[in-house]
DOMIMI-775211 format. One record per residue (C-alpha): residue number from 1; residue in one letter; x, y, z. Coordinates in pm, 1 decimal, decimal comma, padded with zeros to 6 digits. Example, Ala and Ser with C-alpha at 12.3 -4.5 7.8 and 13.67 -1.06 7.14 Angstrom:
// DOMIMI-775211
R pos code       c1       c2       c3
R   1    A  01230,0 -00450,0  00780,0
R   2    S  01367,0 -00106,0  00714,0
This chain:
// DOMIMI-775211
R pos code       c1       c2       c3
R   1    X -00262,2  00480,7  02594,4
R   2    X -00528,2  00257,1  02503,5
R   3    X -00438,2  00237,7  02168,0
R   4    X -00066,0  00128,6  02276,4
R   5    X -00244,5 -00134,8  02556,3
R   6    X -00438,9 -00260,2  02233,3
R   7    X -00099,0 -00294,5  02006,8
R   8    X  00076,2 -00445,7  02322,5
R   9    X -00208,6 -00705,5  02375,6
R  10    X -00197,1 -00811,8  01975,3
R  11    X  00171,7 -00829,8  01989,3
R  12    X  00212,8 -01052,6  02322,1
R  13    X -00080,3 -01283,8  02106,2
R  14    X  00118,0 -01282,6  01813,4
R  15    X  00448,5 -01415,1  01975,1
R  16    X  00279,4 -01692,5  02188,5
R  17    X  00118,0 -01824,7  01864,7
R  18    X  00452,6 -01819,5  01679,1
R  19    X  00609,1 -01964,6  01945,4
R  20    X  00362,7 -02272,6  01947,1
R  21    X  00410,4 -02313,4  01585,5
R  22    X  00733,8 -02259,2  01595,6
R  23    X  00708,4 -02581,2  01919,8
R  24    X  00514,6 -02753,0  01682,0
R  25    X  00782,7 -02716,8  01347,2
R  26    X  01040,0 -02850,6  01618,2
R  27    X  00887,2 -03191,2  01723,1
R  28    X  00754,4 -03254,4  01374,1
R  29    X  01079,9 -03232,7  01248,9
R  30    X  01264,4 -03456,3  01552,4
R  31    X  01030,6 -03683,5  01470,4
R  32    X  01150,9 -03739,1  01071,3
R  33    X  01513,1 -03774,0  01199,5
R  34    X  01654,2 -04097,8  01321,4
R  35    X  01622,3 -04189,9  01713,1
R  36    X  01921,0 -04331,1  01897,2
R  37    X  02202,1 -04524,3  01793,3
R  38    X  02169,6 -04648,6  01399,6
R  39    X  02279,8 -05041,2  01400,3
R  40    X  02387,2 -05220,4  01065,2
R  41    X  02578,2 -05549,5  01062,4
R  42    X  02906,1 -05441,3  01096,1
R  43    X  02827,8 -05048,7  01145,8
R  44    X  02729,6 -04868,2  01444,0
R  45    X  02619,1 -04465,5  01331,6
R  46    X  02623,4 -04214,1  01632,4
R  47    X  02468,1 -03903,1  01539,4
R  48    X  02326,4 -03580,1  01673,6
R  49    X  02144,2 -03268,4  01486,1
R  50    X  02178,7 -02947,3  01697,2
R  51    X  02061,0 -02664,2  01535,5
R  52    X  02195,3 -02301,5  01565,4
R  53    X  01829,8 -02172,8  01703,0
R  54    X  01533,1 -02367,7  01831,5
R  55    X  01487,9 -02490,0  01461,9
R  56    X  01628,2 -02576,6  01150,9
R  57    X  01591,8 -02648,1  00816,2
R  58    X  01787,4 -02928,8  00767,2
R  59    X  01700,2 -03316,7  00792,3
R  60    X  01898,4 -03648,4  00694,3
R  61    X  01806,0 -04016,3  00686,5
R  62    X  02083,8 -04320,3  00706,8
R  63    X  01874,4 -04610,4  00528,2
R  64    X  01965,9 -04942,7  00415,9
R  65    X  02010,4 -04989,0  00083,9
R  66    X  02002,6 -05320,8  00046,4
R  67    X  02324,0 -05569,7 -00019,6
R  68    X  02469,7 -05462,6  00279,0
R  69    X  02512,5 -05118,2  00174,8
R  70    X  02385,7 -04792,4  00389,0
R  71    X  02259,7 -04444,0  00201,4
R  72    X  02317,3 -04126,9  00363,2
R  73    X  02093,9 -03865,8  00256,8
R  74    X  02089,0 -03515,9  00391,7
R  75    X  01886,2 -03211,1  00295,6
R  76    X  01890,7 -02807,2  00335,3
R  77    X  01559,3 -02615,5  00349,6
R  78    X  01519,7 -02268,2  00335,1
R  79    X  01234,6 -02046,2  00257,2
């Protein structure tokens, strides 16, 4: 019994710790993707990211690209 206590213990550590990395992976990466409405001169972006679970591997940027122009980049992380 105490051996099964002991694993118990370990294993209730283990998940709180990945679940404040896993808190930690999450506001790191809202804070790479773009806040709020995206304004250009004639170009108003709405956008959302939801992802299937708490986090995701995916990220995307809408910058200007000069000469009125607007890049959309996206990536796809796994691993």
């Amino acid at each position: 019994l105490i051996r099964i206590k002991n694993f118990n213990d370990h294993m209730r550590r283990q998940n709180l710790r990945f679940q404040q990395e896993l808190e930690m992976a999450r506001i790191l990466q809202n804070s790479i993707l773009p806040q709020g409405k995206i304004n250009y001169p004639g170009l108003d972006i709405d956008h959302r990211y939801i992802p299937c679970s708490e986090l995701g591997g995916d990220f995307y940027s809408l910058p200007s690209i000069g000469n009125d122009r607007v890049g959309f980049f996206i990536s796809d992380v796994m691993g």
